[in-house]
N, C-alpha and C positions, 0 to 999 in steps of 0.2 A: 301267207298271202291274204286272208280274210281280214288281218289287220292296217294292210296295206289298203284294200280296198275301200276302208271307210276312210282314208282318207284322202285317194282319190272321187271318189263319190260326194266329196265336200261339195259346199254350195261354191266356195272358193276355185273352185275345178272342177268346169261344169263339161269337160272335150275328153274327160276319159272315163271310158266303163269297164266296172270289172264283173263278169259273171262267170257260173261254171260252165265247163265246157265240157259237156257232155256228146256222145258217139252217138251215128243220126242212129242207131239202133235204140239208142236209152231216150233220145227224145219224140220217137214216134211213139214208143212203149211210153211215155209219160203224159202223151195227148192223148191216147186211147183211154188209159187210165183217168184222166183226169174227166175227160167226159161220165164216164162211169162214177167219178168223186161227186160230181155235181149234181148225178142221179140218188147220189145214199145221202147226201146232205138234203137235199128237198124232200126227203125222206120224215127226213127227221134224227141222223145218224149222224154219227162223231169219223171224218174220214179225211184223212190225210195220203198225202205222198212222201215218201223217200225213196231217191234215188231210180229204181225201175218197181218199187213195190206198192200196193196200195193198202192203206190200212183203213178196215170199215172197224170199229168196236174194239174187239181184242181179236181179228181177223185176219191175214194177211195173205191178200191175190198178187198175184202177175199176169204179165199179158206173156202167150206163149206162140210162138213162130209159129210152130209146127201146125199147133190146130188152129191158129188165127183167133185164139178166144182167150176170155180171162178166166186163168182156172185157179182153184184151192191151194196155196200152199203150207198154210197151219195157222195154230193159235199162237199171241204173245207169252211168251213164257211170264210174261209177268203183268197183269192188267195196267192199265192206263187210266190217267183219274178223267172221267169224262164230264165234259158241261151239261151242267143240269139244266133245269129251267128257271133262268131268270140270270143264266152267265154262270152262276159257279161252279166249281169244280169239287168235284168228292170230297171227303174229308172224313181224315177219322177221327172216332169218337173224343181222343184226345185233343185235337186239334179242333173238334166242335166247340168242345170245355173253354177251349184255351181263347177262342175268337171271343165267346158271348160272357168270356168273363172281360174280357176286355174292352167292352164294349157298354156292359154294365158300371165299368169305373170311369168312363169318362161323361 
């Protein structure tokens, strides 16, 4: 379906949309969250959404019915390369090597 979408979304076919279509429960929980995304980003913090989750760092919240709050529900099991200052993203030592040698030959 997501390749179907890009090309309805063409400039050629401008009278059809496609988005996901998510249950009003995933999309209140994503308004909630996203106000709270826009509070860690002014921060200073690396935060995104999926789906009904919020990821601040290597962190990951939900919004929860019951207590009407965003509460903890674990670390990423495997870090995420985060933007530094000035745009880039982590890099390891190898891949440091490998940019500034190539960077050096041109």
């Amino acid at each position: 379906m997501t390749k179907a979408s890009s090309v309805l979304k063409s400039d050629t076919n401008p009278k059809y949309s496609v988005q996901q279509d998510y249950t009003d429960r995933v999309k209140r929980h994503k308004r909630i969250l996203g106000e709270r995304m826009v509070r860690e980003r002014n921060n200073g913090r690396y935060a995104s959404i999926r789906y009904d989750k919020l990821f601040v760092n290597d962190t990951i919240y939900r919004y929860d019915d019951n207590t009407d709050q965003i509460v903890y529900v674990g670390k990423r099991s495997r870090p995420c390369a985060f933007p530094q200052q000035g745009g880039e993203k982590n890099r390891t030592d190898d891949e440091q090597r490998l940019v500034g040698s190539q960077s050096r030959e041109q």
